[in-house]
mmCIF file of the N, C-alpha and C atoms, coordinates in Angstrom:
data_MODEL
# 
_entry.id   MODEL 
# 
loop_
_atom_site.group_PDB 
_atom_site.id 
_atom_site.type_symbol 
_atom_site.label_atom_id 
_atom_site.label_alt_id 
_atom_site.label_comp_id 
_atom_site.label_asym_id 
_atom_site.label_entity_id 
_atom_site.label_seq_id 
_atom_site.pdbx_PDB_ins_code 
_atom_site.Cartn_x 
_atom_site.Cartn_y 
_atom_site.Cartn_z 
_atom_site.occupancy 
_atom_site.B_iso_or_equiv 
_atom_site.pdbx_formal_charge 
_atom_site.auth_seq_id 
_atom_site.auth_comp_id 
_atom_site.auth_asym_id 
_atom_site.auth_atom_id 
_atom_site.pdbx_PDB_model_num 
ATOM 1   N N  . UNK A 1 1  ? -7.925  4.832  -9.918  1.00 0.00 ? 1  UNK A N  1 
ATOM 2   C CA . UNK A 1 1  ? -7.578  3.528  -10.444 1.00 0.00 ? 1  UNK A CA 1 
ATOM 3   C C  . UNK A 1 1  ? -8.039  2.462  -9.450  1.00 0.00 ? 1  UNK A C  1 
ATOM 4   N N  . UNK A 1 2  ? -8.606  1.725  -10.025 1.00 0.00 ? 2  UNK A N  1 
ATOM 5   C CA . UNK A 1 2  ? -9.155  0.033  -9.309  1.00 0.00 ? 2  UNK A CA 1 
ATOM 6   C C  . UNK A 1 2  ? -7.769  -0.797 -9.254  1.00 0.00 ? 2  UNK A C  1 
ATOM 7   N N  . UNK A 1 3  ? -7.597  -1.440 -8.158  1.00 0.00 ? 3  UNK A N  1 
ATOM 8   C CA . UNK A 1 3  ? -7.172  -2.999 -7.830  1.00 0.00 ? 3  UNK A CA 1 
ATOM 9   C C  . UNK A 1 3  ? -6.889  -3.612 -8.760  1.00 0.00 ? 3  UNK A C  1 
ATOM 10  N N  . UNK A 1 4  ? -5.585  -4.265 -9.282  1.00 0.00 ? 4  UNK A N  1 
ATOM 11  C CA . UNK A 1 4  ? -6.161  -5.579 -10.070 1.00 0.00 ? 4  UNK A CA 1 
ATOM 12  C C  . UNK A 1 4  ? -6.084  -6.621 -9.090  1.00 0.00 ? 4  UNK A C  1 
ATOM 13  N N  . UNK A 1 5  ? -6.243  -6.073 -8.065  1.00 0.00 ? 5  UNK A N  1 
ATOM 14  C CA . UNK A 1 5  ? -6.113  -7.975 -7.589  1.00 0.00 ? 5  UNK A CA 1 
ATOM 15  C C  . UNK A 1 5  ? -7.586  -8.145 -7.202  1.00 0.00 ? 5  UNK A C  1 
ATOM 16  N N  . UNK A 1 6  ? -7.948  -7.389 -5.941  1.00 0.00 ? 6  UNK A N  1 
ATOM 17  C CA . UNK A 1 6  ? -9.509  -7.364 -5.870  1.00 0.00 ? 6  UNK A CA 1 
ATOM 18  C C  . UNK A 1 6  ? -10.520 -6.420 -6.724  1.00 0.00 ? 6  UNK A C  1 
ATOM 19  N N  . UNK A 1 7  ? -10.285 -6.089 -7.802  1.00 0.00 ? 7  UNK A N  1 
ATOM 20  C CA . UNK A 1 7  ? -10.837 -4.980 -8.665  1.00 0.00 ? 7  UNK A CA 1 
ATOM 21  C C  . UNK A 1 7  ? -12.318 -4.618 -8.027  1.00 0.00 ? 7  UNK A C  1 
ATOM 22  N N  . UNK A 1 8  ? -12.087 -4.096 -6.768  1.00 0.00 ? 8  UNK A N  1 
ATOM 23  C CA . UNK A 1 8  ? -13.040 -3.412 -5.905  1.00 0.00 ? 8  UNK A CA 1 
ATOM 24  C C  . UNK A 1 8  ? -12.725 -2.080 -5.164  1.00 0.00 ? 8  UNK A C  1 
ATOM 25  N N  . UNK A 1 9  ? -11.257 -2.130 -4.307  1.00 0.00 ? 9  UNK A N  1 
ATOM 26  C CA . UNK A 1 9  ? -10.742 -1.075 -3.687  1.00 0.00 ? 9  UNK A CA 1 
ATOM 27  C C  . UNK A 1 9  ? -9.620  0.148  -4.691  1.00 0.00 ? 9  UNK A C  1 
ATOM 28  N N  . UNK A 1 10 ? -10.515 1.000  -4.423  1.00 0.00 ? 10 UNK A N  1 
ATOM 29  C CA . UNK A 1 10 ? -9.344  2.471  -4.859  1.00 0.00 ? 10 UNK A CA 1 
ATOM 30  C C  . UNK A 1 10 ? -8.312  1.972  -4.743  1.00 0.00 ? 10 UNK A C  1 
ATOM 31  N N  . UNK A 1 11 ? -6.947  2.499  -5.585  1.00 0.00 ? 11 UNK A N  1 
ATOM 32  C CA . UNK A 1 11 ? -5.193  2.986  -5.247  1.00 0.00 ? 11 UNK A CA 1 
ATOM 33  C C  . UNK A 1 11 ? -5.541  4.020  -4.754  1.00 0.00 ? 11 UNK A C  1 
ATOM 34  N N  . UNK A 1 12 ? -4.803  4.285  -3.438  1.00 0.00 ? 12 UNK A N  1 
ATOM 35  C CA . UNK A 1 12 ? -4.287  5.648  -2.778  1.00 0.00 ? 12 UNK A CA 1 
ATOM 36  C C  . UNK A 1 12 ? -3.161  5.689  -2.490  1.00 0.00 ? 12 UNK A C  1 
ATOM 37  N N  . UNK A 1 13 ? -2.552  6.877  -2.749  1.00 0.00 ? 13 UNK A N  1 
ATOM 38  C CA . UNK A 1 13 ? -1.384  7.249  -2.400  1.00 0.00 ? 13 UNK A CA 1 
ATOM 39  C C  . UNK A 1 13 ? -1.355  7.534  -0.971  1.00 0.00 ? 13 UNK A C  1 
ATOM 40  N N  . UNK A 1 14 ? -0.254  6.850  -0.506  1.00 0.00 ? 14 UNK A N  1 
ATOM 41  C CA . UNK A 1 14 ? 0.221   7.013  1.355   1.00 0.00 ? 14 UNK A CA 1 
ATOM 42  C C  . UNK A 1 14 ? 1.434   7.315  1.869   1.00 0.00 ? 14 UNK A C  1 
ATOM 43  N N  . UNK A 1 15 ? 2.310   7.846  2.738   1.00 0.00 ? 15 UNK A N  1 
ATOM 44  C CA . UNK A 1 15 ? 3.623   7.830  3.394   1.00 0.00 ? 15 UNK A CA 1 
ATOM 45  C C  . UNK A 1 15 ? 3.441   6.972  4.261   1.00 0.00 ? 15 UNK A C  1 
ATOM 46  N N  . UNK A 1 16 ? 4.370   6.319  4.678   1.00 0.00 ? 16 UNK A N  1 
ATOM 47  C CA . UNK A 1 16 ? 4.958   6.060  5.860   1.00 0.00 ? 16 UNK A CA 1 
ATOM 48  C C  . UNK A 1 16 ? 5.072   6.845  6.899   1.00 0.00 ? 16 UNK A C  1 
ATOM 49  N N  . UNK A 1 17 ? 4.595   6.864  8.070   1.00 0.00 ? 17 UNK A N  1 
ATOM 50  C CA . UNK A 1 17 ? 4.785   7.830  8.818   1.00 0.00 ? 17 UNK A CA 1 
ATOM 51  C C  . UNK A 1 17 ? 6.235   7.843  9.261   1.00 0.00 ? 17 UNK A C  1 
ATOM 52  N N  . UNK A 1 18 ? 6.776   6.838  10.029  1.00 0.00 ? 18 UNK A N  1 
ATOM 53  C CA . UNK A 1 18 ? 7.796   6.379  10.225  1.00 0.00 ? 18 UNK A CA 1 
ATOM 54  C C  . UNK A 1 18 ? 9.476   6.744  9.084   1.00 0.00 ? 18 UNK A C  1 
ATOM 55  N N  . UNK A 1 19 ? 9.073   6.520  8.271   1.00 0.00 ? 19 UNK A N  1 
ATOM 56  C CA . UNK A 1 19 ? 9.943   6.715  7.246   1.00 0.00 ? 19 UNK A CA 1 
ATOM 57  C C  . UNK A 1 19 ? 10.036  7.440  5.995   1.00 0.00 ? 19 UNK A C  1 
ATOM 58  N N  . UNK A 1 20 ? 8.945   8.100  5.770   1.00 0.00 ? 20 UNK A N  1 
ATOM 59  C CA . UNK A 1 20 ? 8.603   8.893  4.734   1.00 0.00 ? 20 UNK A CA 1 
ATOM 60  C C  . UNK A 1 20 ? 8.373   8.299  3.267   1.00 0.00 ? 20 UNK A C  1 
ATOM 61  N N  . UNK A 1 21 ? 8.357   6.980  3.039   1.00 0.00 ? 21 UNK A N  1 
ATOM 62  C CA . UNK A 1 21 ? 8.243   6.491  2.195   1.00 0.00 ? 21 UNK A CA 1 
ATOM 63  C C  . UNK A 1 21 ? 6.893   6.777  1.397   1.00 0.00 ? 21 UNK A C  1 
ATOM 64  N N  . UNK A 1 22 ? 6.906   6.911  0.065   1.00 0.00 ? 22 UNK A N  1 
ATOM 65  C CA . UNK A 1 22 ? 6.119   6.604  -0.472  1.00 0.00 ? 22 UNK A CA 1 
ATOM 66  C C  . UNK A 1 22 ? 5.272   5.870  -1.772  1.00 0.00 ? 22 UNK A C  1 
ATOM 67  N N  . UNK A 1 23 ? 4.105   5.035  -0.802  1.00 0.00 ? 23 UNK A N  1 
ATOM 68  C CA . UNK A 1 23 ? 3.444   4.190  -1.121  1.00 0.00 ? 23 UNK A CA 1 
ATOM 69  C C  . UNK A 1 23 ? 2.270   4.366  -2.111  1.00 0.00 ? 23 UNK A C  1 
ATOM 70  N N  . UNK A 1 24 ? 1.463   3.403  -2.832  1.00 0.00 ? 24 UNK A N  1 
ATOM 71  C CA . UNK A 1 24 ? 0.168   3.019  -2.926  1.00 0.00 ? 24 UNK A CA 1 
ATOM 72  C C  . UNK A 1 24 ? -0.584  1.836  -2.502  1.00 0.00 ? 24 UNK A C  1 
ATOM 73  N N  . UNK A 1 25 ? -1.641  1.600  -2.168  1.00 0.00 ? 25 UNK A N  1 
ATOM 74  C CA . UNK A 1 25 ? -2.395  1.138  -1.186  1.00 0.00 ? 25 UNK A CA 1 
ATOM 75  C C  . UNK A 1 25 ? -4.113  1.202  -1.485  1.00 0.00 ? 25 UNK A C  1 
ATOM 76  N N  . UNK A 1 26 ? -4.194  0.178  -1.975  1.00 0.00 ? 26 UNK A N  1 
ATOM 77  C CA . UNK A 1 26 ? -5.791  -0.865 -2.049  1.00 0.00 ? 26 UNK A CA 1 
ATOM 78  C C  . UNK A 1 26 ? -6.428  -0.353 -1.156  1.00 0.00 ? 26 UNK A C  1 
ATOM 79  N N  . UNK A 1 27 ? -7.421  0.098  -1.008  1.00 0.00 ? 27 UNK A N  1 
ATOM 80  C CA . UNK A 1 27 ? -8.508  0.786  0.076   1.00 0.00 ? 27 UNK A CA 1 
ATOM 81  C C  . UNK A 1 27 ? -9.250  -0.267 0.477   1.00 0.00 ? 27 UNK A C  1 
ATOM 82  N N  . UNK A 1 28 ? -8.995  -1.338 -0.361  1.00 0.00 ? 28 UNK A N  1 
ATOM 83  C CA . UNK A 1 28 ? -10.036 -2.565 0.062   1.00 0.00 ? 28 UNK A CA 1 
ATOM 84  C C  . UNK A 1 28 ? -9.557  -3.943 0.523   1.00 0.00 ? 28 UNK A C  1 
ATOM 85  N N  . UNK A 1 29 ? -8.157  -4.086 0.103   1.00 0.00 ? 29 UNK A N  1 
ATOM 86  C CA . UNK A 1 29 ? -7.576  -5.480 -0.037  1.00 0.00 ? 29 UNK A CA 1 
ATOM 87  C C  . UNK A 1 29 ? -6.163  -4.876 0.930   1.00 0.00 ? 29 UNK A C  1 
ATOM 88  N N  . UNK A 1 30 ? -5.651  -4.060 1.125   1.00 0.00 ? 30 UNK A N  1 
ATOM 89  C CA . UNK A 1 30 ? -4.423  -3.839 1.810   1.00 0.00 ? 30 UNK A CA 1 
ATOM 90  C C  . UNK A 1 30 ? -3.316  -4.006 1.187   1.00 0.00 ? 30 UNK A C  1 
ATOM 91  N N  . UNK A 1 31 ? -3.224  -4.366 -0.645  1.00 0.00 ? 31 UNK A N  1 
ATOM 92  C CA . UNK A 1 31 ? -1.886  -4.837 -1.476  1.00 0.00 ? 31 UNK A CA 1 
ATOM 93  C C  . UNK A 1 31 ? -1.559  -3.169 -1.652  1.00 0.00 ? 31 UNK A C  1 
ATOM 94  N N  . UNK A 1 32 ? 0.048   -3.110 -1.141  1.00 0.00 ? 32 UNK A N  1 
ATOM 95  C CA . UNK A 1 32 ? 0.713   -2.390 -1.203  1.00 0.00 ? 32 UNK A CA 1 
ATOM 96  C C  . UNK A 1 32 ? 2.357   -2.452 -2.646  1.00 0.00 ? 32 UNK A C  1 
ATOM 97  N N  . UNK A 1 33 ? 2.330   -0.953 -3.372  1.00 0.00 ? 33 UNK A N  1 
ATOM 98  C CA . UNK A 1 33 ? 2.611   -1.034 -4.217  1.00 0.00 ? 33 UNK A CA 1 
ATOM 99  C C  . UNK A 1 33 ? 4.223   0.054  -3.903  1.00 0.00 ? 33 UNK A C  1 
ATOM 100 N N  . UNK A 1 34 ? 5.074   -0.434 -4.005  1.00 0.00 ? 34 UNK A N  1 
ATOM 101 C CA . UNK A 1 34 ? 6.121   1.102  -4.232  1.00 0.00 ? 34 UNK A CA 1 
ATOM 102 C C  . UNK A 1 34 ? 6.249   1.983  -4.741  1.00 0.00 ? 34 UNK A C  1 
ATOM 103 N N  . UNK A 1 35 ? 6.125   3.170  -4.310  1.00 0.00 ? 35 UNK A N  1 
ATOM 104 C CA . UNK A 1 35 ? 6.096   4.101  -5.246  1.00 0.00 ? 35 UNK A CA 1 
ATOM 105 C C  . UNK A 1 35 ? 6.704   3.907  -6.794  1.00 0.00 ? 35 UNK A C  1 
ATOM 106 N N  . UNK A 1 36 ? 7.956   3.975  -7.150  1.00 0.00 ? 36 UNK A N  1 
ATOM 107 C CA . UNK A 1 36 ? 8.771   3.445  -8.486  1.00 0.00 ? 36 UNK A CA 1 
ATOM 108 C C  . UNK A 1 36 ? 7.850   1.779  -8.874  1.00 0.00 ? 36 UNK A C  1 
ATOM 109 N N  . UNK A 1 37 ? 7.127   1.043  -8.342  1.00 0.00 ? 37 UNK A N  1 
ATOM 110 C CA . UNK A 1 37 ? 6.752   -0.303 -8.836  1.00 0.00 ? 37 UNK A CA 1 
ATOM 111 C C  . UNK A 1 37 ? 5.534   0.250  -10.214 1.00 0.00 ? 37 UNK A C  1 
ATOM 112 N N  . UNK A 1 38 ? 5.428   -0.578 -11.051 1.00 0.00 ? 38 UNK A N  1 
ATOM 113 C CA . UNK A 1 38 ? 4.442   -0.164 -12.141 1.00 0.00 ? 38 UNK A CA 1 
ATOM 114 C C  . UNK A 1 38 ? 3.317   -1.211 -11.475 1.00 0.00 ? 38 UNK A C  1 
ATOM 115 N N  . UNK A 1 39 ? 1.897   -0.577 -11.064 1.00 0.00 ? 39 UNK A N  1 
ATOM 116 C CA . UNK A 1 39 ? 0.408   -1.120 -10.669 1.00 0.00 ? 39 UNK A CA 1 
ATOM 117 C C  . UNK A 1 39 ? 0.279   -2.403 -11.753 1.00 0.00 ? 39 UNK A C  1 
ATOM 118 N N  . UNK A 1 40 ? 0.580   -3.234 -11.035 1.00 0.00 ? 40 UNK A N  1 
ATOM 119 C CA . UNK A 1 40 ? -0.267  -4.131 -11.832 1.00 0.00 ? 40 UNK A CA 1 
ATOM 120 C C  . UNK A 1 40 ? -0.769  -5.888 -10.855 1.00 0.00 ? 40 UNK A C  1 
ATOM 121 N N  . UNK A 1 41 ? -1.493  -6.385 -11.658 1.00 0.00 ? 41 UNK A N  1 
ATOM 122 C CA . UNK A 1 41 ? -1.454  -7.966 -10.583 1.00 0.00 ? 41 UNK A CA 1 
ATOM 123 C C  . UNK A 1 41 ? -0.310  -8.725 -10.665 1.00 0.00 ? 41 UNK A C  1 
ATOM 124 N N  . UNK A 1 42 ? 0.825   -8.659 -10.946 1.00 0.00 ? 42 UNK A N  1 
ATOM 125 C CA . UNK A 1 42 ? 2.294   -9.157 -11.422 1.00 0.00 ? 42 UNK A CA 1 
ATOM 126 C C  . UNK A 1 42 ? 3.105   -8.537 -10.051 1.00 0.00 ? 42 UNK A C  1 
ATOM 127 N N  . UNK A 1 43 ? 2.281   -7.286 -9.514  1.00 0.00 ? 43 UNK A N  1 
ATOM 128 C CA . UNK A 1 43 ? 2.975   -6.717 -8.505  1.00 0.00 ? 43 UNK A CA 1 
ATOM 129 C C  . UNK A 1 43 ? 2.643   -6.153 -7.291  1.00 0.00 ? 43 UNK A C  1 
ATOM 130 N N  . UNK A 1 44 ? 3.146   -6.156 -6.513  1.00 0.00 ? 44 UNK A N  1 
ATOM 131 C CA . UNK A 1 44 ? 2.297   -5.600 -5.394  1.00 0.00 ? 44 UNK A CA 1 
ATOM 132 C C  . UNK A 1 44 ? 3.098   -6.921 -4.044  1.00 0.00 ? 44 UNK A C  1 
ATOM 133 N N  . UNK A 1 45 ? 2.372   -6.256 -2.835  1.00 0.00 ? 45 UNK A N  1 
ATOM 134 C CA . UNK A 1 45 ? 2.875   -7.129 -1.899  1.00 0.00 ? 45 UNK A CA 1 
ATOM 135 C C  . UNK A 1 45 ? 1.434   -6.956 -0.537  1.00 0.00 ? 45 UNK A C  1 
ATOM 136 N N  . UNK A 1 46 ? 1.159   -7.899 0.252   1.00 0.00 ? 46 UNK A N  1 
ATOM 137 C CA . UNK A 1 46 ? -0.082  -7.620 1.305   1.00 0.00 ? 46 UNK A CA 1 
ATOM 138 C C  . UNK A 1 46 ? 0.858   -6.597 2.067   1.00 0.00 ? 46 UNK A C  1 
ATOM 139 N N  . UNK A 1 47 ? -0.042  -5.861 2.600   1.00 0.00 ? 47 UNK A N  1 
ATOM 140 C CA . UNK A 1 47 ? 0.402   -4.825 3.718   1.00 0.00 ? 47 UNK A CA 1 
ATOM 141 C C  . UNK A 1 47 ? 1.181   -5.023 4.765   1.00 0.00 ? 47 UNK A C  1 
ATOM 142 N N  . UNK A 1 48 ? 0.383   -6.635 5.567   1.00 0.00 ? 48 UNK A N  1 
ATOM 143 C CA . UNK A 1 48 ? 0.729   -7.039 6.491   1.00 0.00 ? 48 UNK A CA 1 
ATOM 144 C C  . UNK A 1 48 ? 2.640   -7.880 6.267   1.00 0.00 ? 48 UNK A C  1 
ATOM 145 N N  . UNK A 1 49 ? 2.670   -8.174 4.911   1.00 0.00 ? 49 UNK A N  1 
ATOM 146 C CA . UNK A 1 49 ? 3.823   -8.491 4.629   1.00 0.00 ? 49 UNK A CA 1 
ATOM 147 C C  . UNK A 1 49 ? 4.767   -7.797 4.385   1.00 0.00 ? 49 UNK A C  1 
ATOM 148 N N  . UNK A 1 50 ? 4.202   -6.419 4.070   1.00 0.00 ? 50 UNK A N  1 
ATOM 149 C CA . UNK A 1 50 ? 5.162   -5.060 3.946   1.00 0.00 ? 50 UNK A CA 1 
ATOM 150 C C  . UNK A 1 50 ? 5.424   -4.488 5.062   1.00 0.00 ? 50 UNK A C  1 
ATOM 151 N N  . UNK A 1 51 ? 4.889   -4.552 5.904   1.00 0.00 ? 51 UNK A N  1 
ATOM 152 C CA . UNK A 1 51 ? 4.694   -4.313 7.694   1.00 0.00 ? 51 UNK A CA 1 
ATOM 153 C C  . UNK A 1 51 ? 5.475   -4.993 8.395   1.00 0.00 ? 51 UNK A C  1 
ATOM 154 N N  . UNK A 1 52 ? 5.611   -6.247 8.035   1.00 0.00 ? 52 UNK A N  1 
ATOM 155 C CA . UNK A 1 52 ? 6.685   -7.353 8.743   1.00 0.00 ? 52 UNK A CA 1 
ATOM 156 C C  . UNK A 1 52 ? 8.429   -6.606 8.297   1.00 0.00 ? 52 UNK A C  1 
ATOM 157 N N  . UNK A 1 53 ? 8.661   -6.888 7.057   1.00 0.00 ? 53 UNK A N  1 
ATOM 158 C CA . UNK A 1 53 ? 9.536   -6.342 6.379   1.00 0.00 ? 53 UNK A CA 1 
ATOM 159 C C  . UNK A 1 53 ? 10.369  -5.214 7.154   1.00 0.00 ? 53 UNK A C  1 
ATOM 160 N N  . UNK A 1 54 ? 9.090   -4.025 6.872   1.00 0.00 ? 54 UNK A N  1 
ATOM 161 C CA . UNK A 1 54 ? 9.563   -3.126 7.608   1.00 0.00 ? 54 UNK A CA 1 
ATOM 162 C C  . UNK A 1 54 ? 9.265   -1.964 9.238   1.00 0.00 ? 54 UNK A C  1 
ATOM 163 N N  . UNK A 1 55 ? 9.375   -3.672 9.846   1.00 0.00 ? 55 UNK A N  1 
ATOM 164 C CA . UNK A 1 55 ? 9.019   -3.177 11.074  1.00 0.00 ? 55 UNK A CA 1 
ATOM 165 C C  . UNK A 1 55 ? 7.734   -2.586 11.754  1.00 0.00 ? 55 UNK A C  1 
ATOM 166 N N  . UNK A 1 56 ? 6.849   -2.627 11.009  1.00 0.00 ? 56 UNK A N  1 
ATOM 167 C CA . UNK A 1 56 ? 5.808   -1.717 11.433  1.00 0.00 ? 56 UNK A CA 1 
ATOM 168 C C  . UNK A 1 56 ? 4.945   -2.563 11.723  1.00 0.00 ? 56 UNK A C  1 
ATOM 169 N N  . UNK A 1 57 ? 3.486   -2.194 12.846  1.00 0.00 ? 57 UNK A N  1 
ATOM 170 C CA . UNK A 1 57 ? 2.273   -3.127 12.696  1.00 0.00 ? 57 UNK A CA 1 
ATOM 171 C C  . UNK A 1 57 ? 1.863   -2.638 11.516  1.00 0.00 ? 57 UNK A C  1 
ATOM 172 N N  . UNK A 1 58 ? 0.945   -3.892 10.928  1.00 0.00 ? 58 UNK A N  1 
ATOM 173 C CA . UNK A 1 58 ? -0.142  -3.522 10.178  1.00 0.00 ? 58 UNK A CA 1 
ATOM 174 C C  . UNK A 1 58 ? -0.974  -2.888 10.308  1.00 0.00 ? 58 UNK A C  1 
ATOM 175 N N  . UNK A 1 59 ? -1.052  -1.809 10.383  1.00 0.00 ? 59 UNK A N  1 
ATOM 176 C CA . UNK A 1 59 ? -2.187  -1.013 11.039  1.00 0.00 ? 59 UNK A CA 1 
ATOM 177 C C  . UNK A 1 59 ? -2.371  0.173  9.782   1.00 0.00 ? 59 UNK A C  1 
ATOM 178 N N  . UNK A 1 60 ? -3.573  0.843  9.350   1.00 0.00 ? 60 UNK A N  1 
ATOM 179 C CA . UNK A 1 60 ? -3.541  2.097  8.649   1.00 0.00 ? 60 UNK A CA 1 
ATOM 180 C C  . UNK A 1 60 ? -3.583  3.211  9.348   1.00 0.00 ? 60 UNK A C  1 
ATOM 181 N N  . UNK A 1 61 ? -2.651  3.055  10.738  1.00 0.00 ? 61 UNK A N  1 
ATOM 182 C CA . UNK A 1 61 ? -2.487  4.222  11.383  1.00 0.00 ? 61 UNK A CA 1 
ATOM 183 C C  . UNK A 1 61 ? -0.907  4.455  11.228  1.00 0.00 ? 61 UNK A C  1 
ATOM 184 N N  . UNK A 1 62 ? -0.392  3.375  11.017  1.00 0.00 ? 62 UNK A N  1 
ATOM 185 C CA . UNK A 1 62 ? 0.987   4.022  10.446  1.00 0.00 ? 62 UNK A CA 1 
ATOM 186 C C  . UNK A 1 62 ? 0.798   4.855  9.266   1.00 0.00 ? 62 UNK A C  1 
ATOM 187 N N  . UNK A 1 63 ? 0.348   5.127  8.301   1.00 0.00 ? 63 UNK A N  1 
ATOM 188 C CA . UNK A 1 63 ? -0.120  5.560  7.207   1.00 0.00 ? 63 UNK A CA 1 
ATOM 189 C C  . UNK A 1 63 ? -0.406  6.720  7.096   1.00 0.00 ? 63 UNK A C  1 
ATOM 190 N N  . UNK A 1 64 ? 0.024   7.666  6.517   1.00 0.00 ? 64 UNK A N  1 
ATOM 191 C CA . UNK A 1 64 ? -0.470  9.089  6.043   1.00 0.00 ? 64 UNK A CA 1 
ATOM 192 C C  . UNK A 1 64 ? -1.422  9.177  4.966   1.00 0.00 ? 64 UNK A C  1 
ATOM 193 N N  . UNK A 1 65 ? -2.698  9.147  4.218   1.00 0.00 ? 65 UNK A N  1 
ATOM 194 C CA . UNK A 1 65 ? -2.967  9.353  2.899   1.00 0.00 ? 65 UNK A CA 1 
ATOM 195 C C  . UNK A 1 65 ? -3.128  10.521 2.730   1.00 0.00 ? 65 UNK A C  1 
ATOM 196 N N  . UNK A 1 66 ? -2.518  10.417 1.542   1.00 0.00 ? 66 UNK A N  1 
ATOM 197 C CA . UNK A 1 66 ? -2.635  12.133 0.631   1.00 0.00 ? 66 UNK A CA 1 
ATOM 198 C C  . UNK A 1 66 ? -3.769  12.035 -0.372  1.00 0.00 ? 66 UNK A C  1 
ATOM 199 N N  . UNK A 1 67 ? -3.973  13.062 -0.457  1.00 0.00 ? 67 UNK A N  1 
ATOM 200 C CA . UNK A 1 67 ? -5.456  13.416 -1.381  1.00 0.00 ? 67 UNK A CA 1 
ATOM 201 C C  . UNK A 1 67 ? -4.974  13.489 -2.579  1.00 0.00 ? 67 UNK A C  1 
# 
């Protein structure tokens, strides 16, 4: 599935390393989705703002992706 926000970057599925949460995540734009959230441009949040939130740098080394 494509982005709707930048309809350029993959959804991938990710954990949290930290917390086990799990995410989806724009390969191109960094908009992060909650697992339970339904994908759409209505939803989503920047990484770096999901990072603030919850403590973490922005970095995609906090990040696990699963295949």
């Amino acid at each position: 599935m494509y982005c709707p926000y930048c309809e350029q970057g993959k959804i991938v599925k990710a954990i949290v390393k930290s917390s086990g949460e799990l995410i989806f995540i724009c390969e191109e734009c960094d908009t992060v989705w909650a697992s339970h959230e339904k994908i759409s441009s209505h939803t989503g949040l920047f990484f770096s703002l999901y990072a603030d939130v919850h403590n973490l740098e922005p970095l995609w080394s906090e990040l696990e992706v699963l295949q």
